[in-house]
C-alpha positions, 0 to 999 in steps of 0.5 A: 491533486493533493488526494494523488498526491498524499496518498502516493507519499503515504503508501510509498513510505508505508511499503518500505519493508512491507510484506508485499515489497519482500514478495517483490524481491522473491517474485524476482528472484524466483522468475528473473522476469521483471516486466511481466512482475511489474505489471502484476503488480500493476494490475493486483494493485489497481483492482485492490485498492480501487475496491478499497476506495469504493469501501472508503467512500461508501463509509462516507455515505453511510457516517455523519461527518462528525463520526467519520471524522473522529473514525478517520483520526483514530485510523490515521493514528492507528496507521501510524502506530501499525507501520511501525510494526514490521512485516514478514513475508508469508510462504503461502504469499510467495508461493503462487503456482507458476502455472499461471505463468509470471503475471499470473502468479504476480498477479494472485500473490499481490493480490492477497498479500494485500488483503488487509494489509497496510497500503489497503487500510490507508486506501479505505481511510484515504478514500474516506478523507478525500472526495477524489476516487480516482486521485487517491487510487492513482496516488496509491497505486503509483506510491505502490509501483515508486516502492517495488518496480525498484525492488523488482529491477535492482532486488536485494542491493536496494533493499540492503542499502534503505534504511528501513526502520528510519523510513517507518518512522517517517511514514508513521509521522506522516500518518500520525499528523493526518491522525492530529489534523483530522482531529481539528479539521 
């Protein structure tokens, strides 16, 4: 349970204001269809951060606990570091052909905006940290979904109420001290 958990806080506060919560928003304003975006973004997310996990795990398998453990602190610290940076949204991201139709295009624009983004790298280490594939897939998946079914429903009056630079700052903390106590641990 504290693998789905931490890792569903952990990536709904690292997707507020990241690139793939922009392409919510133009995903939405583009096709005005929010049921069919939203399960894109389900199915984009499922298949990338499972994929992440697996990798996650595997690191496990092949890193003593000793390298692993300070691998995993540098990551989480790096993370916090990272998410303080802000995202912009790429033209080619947002402009998934509408010849696959919504899902279609949803789910291809997720996916590779979230290839080697943030919420991907934070599977891996989180996949890393904790035996629970399925929690940490779970929980990042559902922080995913927590941070852009919102956008996708309520669009630009959510994004323009959020203080976005104070949620960075929380996530970062919040990976900041998995960083520290994964030191000590």
């Amino acid at each position: 349970m504290e693998a789905f958990l931490v890792s569903t806080g952990v990536v709904a506060l690292a997707e507020m204001g990241d690139k793939t919560q922009l392409l919510s928003l133009v995903l939405a304003a583009r096709f005005r269809k929010p049921w069919p975006i939203v399960a894109g973004i389900l199915a984009a997310t499922l298949a990338n951060h499972a994929g992440a996990a697996a990798v996650g795990h595997w690191i496990t398998t092949v890193l003593g606990p000793d390298v692993l453990r300070w691998i995993l602190a540098v990551s989480f610290l790096a993370m916090a570091a990272w998410i303080l940076v802000p995202d912009k949204l790429d033209e080619d991201e947002a402009s998934a052909g509408s010849r696959f139709g919504v899902f279609g295009a949803t789910v291809i624009a997720f996916f590779l905006a979230e290839m080697g983004d943030k919420t991907q790298i934070a599977t891996v280490a989180l996949a890393a940290r904790y035996t629970s594939l399925v929690g940490v897939v779970a929980g990042t998946t559902f922080g995913m979904m927590l941070a852009n079914v919102p956008v996708v429903f309520l669009g630009d009056k959510l994004v323009r109420r959020v203080p976005i630079r104070i949620v960075h700052m929380i996530a970062a903390g919040i990976f900041a001290v998995l960083g520290l106590v994964a030191f000590v641990v």
